[in-house]
N, C-alpha and C positions, 0 to 999 in steps of 0.2 A: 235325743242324743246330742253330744254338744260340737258343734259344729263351730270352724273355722276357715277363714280364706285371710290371704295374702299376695302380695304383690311387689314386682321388682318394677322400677322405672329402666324406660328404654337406654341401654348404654352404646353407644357407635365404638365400636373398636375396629382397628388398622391391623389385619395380621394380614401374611403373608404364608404362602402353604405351596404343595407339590398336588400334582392331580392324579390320583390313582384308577386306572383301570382295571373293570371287573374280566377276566381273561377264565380259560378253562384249567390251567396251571399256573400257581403264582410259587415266586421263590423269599423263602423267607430273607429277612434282610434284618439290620442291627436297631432293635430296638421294637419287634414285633410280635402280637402275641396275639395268639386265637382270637381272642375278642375283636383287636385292634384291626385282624383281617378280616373279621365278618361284617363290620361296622364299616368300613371303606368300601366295602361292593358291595350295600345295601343287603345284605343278607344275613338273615338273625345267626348266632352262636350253633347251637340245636342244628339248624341246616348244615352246617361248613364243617361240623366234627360229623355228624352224618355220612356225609361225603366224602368223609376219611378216618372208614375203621381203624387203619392203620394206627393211628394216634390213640394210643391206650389210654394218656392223660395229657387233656387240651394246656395244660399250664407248662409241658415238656415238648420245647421245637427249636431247633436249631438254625442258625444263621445257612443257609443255602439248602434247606431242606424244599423239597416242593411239593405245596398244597393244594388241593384237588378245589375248585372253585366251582358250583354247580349251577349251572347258567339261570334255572328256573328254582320259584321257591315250593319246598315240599313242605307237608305237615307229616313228617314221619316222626316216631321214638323213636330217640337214642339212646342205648343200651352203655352204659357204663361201669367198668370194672374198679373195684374199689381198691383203693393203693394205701399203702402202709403211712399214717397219721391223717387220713383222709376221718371225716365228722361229717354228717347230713347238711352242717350249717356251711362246711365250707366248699360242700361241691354244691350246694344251692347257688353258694357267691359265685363260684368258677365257671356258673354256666348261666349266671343271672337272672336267677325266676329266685322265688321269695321259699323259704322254707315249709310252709304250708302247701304249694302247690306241688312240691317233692314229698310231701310225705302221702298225699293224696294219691300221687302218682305208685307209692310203692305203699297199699296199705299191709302187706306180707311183715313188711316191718312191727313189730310190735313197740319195740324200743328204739327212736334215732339212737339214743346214745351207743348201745350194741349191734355198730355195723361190724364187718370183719375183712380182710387183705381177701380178694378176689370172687366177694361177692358182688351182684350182676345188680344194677341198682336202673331204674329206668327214668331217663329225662325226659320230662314233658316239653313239648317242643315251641306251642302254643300259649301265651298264657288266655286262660281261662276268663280274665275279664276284656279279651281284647276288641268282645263284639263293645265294649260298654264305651271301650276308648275311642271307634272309630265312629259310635254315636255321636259323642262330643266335640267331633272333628265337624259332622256334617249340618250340627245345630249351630257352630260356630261361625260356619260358613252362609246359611241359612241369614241369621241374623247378619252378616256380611251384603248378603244378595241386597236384603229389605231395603238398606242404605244406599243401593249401590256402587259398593266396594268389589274388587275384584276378589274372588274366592283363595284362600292358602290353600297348597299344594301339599299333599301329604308328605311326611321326608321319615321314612321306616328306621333313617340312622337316629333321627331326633326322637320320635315317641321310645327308642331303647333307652335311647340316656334317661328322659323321662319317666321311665319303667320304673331302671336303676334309681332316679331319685326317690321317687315314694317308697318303695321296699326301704330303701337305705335312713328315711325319718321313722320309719317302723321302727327297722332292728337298732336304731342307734339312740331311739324314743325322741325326740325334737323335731320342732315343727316352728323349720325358718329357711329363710334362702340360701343360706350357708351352711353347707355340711362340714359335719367336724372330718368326715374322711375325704371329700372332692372338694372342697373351699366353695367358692361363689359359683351360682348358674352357671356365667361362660367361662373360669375357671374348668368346671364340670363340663363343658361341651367342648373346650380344647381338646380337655386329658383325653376324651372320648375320640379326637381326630376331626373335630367339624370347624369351619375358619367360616367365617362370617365379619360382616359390614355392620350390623345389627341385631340384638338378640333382646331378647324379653324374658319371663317367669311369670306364671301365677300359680299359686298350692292352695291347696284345700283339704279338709276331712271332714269327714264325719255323714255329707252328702251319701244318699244309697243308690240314687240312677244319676245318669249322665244329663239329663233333664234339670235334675235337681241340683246339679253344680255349676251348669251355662248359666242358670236362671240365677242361682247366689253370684255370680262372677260379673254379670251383665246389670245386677243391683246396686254395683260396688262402681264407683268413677273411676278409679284407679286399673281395677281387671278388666272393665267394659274399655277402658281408651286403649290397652295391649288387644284387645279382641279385635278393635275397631283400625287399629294403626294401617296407615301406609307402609312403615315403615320395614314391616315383614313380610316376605312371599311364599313363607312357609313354617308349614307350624306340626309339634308333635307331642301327643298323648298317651302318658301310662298311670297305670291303676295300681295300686297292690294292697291288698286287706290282708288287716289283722287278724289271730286266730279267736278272735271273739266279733270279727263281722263288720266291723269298723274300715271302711273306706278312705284309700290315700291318693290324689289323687295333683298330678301335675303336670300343665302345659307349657309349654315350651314353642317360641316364635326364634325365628330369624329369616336374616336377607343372606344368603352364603356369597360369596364370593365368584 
């Protein structure tokens, strides 16, 4: 299988941000959206619409509305109601797992294309390679110890955006650091809400275990000095495969602020 890796050099950026606190009721405010609030108080999408049936459709929330924040993380389903021009492909985006693992999750479906206004559709809450991600996290560190370097620190907002990138070189087909829908890595990790002193990139395909991608990354002088750097205290990892088995796979470093 043809396999590929890639690499971004260390970029130092100067931003400036506000600090959000995770509280047990948050009030919506101008410019905020489901995502944007699950991803500030480290807690995936799947969790935060969970814990607020109320919200029929996570893309509809209004300025002073208040959202239920759930102090601990569940692996529950989320049960979703389908809305008038809603597609499998675009509640897959709205709720950021890859189209393959929604359709797995509802195999009742016969046809994505033939869903209908207020059938009951179920989100997977978990993605399903995230035992592979957090391998890659602790081979990372493993090889970190050897040297010894201090270990990265997991960051659950960073392995999402992570997530989001590899689905998103799937469904957009390209395989580079710059997506045509989020622009650059820390472009990507702004839009997401994350401010950082230091960030990094390395992508990959085609690897089948997380073994097999350290070991191509840690080959390569370029992915092995992001692995190795000072420069980041924290790092995050996601998977997402294609529907023919094919592995996408991207880490993501930074020093936050």
């Amino acid at each position: 299988m043809k396999k590929k890796i890639l690499i971004i050099i260390v970029v130092l950026i100067c931003l400036f941000s506000s600090i959000v606190f995770a509280s047990s009721t948050y009030t919506v405010k101008k410019g905020d959206t489901m995502s944007k609030i699950a991803f500030e108080n480290d807690i995936s999408l799947g969790e935060l619409v969970g814990a607020n049936p109320g919200i029929k459709n996570p893309s509809l929330i209004f300025i002073g509305q208040k959202i239920t924040i759930p102090d601990s993380a569940s692996q529950k389903l989320v049960k979703y109601t389908v809305q008038r021009g809603d597609t499998m492909y675009g509640i897959a985006r709205k709720y950021e797992i890859s189209l393959t693992e929604l359709l797995k999750a509802n195999s009742q479906i016969s046809s994505p294309s033939a869903i209908y206004v207020g059938q009951i559709i179920t989100i997977p809450d978990a993605s399903p390679l995230s035992s592979h991600e957090k391998e890659v996290i602790v081979l990372v560190n493993k090889e970190r110890a050897a040297r010894g370097l201090a270990p990265l620190a997991t960051s659950t907002k960073l392995s999402s955006v992570a997530r989001v990138k590899s689905q998103d070189m799937i469904d957009n087909k390209y395989f580079s650091h710059t997506s045509p829908v989020y622009g650059s890595p820390f472009k990507m990790m702004e839009r997401f809400g994350l401010r950082f002193s230091a960030a990094g990139e390395n992508i990959a395909y085609g690897q089948k275990t997380a073994g097999e991608v350290v070991n191509g990354w840690m080959n390569s002088p370029g992915h092995r000095a992001n692995i190795l750097s000072n420069a980041f205290t924290h790092i995050g990892v996601g998977a997402a495969k294609m529907s023919n088995g094919t592995l996408y796979w991207t880490q993501m470093f930074m020093k936050p602020y």
